[in-house]
Structure formats: structure tokens, C-alpha cells
MARBA-3410 file (N, C-alpha, C, O; in Angstrom, 1 decimal):
83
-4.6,6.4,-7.1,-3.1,6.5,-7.2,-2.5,5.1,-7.2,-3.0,4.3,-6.5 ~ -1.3,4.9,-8.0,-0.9,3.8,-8.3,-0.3,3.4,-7.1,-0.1,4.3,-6.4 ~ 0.2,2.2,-6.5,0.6,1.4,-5.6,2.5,2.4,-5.8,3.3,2.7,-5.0 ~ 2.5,2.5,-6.9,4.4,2.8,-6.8,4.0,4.6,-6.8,4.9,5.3,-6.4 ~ 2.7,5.3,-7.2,2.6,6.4,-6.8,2.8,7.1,-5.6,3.4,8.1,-5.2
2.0,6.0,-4.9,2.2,6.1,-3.2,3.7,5.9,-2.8,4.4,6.8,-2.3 ~ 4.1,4.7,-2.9,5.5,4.4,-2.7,6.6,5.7,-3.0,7.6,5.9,-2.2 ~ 6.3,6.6,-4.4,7.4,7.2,-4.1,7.2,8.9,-3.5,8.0,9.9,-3.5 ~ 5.8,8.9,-3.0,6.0,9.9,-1.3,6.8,9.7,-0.5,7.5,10.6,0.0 ~ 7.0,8.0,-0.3,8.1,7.6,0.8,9.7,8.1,0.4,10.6,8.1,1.2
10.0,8.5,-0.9,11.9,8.6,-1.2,11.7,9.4,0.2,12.2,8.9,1.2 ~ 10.9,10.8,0.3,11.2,11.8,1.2,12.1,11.5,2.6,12.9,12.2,3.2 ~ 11.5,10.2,2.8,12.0,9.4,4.2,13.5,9.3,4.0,14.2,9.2,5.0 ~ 14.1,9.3,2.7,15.2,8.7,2.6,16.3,9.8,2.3,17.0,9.7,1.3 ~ 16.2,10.9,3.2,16.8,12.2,3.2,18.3,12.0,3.2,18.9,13.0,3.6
19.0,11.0,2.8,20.2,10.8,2.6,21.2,10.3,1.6,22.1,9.6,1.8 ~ 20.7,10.9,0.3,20.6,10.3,-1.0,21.9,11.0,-1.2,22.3,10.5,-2.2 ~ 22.6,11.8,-0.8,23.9,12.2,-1.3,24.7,10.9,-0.6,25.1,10.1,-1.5 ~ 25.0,10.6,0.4,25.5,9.3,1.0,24.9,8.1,0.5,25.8,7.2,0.7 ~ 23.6,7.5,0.0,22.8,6.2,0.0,22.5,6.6,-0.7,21.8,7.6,-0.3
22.5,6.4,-2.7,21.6,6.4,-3.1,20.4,5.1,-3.1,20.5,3.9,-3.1 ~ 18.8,6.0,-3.0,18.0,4.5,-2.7,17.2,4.0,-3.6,16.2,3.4,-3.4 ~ 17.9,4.5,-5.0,17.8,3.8,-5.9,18.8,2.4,-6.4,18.6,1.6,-7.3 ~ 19.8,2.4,-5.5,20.5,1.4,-5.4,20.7,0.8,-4.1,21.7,0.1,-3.7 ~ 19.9,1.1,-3.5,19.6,0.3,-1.8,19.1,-0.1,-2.0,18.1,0.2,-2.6
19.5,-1.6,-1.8,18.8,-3.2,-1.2,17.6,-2.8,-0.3,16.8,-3.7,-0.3 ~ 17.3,-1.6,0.7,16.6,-1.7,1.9,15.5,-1.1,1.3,14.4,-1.7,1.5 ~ 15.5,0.1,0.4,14.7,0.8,-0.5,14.0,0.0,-1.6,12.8,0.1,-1.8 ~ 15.1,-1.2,-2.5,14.6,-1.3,-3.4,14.1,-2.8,-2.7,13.4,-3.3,-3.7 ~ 14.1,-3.7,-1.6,13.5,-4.4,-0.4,12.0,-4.0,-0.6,11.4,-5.1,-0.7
10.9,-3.1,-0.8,9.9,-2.1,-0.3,9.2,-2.4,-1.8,8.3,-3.1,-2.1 ~ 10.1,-1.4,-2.7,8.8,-1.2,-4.4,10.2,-1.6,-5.1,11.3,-1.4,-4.8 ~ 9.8,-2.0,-6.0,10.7,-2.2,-7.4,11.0,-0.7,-8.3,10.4,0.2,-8.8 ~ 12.7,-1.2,-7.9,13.4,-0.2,-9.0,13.0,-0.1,-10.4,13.5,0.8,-11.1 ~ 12.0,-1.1,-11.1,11.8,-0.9,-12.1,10.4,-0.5,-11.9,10.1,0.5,-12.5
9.7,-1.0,-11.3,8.3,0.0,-11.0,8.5,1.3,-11.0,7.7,1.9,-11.7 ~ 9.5,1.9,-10.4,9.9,3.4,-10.1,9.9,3.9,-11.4,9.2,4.9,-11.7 ~ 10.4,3.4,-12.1,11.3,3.7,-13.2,10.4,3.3,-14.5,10.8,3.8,-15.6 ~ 9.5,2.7,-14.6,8.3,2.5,-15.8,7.6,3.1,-14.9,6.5,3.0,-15.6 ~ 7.2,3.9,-13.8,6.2,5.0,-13.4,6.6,6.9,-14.2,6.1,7.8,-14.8
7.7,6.3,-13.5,8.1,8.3,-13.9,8.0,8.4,-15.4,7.3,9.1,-15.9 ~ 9.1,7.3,-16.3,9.0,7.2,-17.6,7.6,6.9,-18.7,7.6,7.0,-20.0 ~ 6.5,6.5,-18.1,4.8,6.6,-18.5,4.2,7.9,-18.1,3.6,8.5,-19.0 ~ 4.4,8.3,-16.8,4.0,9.8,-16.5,4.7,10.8,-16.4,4.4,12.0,-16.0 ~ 5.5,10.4,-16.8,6.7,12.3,-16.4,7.3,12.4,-17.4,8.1,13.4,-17.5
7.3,11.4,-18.7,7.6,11.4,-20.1,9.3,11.2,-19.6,10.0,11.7,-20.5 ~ 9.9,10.7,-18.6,11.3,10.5,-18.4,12.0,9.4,-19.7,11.4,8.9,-20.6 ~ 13.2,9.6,-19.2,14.4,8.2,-20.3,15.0,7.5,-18.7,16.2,7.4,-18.5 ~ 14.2,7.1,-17.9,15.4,6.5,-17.0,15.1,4.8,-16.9,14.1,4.1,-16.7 ~ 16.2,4.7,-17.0,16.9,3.0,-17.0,17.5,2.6,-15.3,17.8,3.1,-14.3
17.5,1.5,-16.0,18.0,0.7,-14.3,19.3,0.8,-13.9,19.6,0.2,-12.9 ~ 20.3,1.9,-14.8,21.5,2.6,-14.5,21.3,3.8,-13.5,22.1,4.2,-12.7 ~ 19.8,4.3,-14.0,19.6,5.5,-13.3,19.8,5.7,-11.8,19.2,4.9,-11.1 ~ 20.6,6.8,-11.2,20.6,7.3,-10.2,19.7,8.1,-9.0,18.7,8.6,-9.6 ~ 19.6,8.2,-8.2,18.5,8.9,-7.5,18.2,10.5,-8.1,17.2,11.3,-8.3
20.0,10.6,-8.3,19.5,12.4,-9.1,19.0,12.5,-10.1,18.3,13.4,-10.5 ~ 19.2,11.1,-11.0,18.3,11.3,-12.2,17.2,11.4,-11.8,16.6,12.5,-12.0 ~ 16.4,10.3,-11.0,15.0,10.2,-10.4,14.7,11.5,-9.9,13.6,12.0,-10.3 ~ 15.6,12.3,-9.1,15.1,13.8,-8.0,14.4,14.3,-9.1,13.2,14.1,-9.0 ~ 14.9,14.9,-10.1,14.4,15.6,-11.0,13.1,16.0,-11.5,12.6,17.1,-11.9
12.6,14.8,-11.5,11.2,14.7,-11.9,10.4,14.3,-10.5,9.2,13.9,-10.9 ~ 10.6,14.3,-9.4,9.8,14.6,-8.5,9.2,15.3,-8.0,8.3,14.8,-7.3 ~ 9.4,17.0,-8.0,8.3,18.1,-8.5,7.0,17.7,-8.8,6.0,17.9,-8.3 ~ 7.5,16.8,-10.4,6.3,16.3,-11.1,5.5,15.8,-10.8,4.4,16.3,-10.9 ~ 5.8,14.4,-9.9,5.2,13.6,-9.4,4.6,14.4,-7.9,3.4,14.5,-7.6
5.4,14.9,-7.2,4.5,15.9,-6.0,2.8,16.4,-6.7,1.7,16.0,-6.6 ~ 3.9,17.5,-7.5,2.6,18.5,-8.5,1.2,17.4,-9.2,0.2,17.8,-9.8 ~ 1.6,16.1,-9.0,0.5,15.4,-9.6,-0.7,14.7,-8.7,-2.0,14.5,-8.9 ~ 0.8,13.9,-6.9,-0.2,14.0,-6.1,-1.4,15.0,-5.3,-2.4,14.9,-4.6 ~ -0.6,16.0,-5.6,-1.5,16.8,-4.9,-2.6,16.9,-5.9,-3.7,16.6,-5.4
-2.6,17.3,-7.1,-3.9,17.8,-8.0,-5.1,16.2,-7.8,-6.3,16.0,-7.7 ~ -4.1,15.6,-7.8,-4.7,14.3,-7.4,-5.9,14.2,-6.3,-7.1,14.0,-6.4 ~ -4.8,14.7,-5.0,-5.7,14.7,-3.7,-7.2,16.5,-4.2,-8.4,16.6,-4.0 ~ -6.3,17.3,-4.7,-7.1,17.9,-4.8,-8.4,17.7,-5.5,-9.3,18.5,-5.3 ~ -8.7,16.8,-6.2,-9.6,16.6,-7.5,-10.6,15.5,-6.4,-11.8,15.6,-6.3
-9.8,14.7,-5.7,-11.0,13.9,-5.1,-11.3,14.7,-3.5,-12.4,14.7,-3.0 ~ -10.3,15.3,-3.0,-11.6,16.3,-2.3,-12.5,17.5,-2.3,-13.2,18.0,-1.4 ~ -12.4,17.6,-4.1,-13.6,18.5,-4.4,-14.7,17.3,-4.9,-15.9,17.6,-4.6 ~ -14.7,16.5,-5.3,-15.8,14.9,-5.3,-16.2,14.9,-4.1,-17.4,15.1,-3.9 ~ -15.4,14.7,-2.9,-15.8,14.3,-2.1,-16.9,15.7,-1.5,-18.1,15.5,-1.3
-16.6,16.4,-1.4,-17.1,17.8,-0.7,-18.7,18.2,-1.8,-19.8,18.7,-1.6 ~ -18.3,17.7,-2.9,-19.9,18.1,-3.7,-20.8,16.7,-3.4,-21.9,16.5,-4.0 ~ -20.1,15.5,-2.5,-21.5,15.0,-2.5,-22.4,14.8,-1.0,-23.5,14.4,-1.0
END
């Protein structure tokens, strides 16, 4: 999993995105690059988001990205378990 894959498990932390978005927090975007975020989702989630983009644009496709780490985690603990 990519370095900004991992990274965006953490938005979860940032349960206050109606008040802070932390796609335009200094403290958030301090951590991984807003453009990492944003050339991740738009290569794997087939997104259009730009460095205008909002956290709600981002929310949207985070399902995605959930539904991928898991198949993810799930794929290497069936490797790991057949050896």
C-alpha cells in the first residue's frame, strides 16, 4: 500500500471536517501532500479532483479507497495463511 494510501486511513482522525476542512489544514496538509491525496484518488478512484478540491469532494470516494484497503489487507492475509 502506497505511503499516501496509508495516510488517508488517518482523514478518519479528523472527524471535524464540517468545521476544518483538512484538505485545507496547514496541520493535515503539515503530515502528506494535498497533491499526493489528490493524484492518489484521481489514478485509483478514476476522480477529477484538483487542488480547489474540498474534503467533501474527497469524502466521496472514500468508500473506495476503504473497499480497497481492505481487499488489500484481505489478499495478503490469505498469502500469508497458505504459507
Amino acid at each position: 500500500m502506497s505511503e499516501c494510501g496509508c495516510s488517508l486511513v488517518h482523514l478518519s482522525n479528523l472527524h471535524d471536517w464540517k468545521t476544518v476542512d483538512p484538505m485545507q489544514s496547514t496541520s493535515f496538509m503539515a503530515q502528506i501532500s494535498q497533491v499526493d491525496v489528490i493524484m492518489y484518488i484521481n489514478q485509483y478512484h478514476m476522480a477529477n479532483l484538483n487542488e480547489d478540491s474540498t474534503f467533501e469532494d474527497v469524502a466521496q470516494y472514500l468508500p473506495h479507497v476503504f473497499d480497497k484497503i481492505k481487499a488489500n489487507l484481505e489478499y495478503y492475509l490469505t498469502e500469508l495463511e497458505d504459507k
